[in-house]
N, C-alpha and C positions, 0 to 999 in steps of 0.2 A: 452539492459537491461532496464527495468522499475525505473525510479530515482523517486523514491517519493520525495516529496519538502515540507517545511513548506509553509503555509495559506500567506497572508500579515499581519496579525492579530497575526501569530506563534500561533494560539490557538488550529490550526487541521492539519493535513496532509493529500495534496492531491496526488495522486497516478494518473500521467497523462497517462490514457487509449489512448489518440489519438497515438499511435505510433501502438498502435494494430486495435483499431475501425477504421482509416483513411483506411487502406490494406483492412480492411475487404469487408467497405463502396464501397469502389472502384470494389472489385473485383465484389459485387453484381452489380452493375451498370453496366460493361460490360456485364454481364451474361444475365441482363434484356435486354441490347442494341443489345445483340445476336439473343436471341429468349423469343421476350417479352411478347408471349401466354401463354409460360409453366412458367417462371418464374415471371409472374403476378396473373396466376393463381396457381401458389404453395404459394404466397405470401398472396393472398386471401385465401386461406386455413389455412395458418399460424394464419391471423388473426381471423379468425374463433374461430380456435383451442384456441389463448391464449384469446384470450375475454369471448370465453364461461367458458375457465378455473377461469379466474379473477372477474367473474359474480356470482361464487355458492360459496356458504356461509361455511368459513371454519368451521365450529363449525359443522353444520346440515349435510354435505354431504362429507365428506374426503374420501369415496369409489370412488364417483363422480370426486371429483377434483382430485383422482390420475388417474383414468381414462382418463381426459380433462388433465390432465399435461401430460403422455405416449402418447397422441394424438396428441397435441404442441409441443413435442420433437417427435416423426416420422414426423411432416410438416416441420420443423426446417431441420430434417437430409435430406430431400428433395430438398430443397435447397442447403443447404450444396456440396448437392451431383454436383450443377451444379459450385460453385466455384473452383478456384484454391488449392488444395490442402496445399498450402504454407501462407496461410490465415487460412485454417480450424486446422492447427495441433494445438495443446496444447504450450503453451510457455513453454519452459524446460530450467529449469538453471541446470549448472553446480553446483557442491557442494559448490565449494568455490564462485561463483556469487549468489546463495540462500544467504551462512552464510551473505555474506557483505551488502544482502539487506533487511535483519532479522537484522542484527550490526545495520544499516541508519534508518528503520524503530522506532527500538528500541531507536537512540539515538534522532531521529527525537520524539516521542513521550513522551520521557523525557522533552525535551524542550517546546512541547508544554504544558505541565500538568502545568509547572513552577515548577516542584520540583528542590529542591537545599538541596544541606546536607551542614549541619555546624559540620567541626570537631573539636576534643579537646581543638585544641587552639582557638576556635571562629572564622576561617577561612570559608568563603561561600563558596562550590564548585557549579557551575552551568553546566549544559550540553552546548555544543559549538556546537551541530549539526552537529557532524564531527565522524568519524570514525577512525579507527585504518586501516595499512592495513588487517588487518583479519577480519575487519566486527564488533570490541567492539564501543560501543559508546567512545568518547571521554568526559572528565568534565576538567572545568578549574577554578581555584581560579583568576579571575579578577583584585581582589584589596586585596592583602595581609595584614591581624593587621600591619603588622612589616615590615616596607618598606625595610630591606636587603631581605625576603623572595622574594621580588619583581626584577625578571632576565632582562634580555634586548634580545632584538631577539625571536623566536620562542619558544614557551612553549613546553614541553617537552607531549607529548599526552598522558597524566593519566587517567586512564580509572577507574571505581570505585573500581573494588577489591584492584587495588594498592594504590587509595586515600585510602581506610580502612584499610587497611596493612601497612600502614605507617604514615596513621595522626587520625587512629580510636581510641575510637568509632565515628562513625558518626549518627548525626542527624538529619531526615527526614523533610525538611520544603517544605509544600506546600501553593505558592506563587500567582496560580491562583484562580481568582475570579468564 
């Protein structure tokens, strides 16, 4: 599965493609090490294709560029055609591996923005970049007004509708610069 991660900055999320690009990368390189006439020369076609596409001017010519983009996807499929099939398929998730990396994304992007809601009682909820297991983002209140509020061991994984259902209204503070 694709684990997205926060930045070292926590300001963006990146989304590490090498678990896909690495298979791909490879499987071209044996294809070329096979028979490096056709697949050099589809590859030089390839480039053809997307250079002339990336060359004509979106505004003035969009008959053109969809013409030069149908051209660079048949040299693309070209290729395609000479790698391994277990490279070229689509990544498919399961339902429940979608919702949980829609949950991580979701709670991964809360974190990055720096929002935090302040409920009724003046308590900061922040997101913790953690999930549920179904895929909700996780929020955690840190540092409690009222130090009995404050538990010992593991927090209990509150997710927002239950922080607002139970300490709302909450207040939208945005925290990033």
């Amino acid at each position: 599965m694709i684990l997205p991660q926060p930045t070292r900055d926590n300001r963006a999320i990146e989304v590490p493609l090498d678990r896909i690009t690495a298979p791909l990368l490879d499987a071209l390189a044996l294809a070329y090490a096979d028979d490096p006439g056709t697949i050099g020369g589809l590859l030089a076609d390839l480039a053809d294709a997307v250079g002339h596409r990336d060359h004509l001017d979106r505004d003035r010519a969009p008959q053109q560029r969809e013409a030069a983009a149908a051209w660079a996807d048949a040299a693309r499929e070209a290729v395609e055609e000479h790698l391994d099939d277990a490279v070229t398929r689509p990544v498919r998730l399961t339902a429940r591996a979608a919702h949980q990396l829609a949950g991580r994304l979701a709670a991964l992007a809360l974190r990055a923005t720096g929002t935090a809601y302040v409920d009724r009682d003046g308590d900061r909820w922040v997101a913790t970049g953690q999930t549920t297991p179904r895929g909700e983002p996780v929020i955690a209140c840190p540092a409690p007004r009222t130090a009995d509020d404050a538990g010992t061991g593991p927090s209990h994984p509150w997710t927002l509708p239950a922080v607002r259902a139970q300490f709302g209204p909450l207040t939208e503070e945005n925290t990033a610069a």
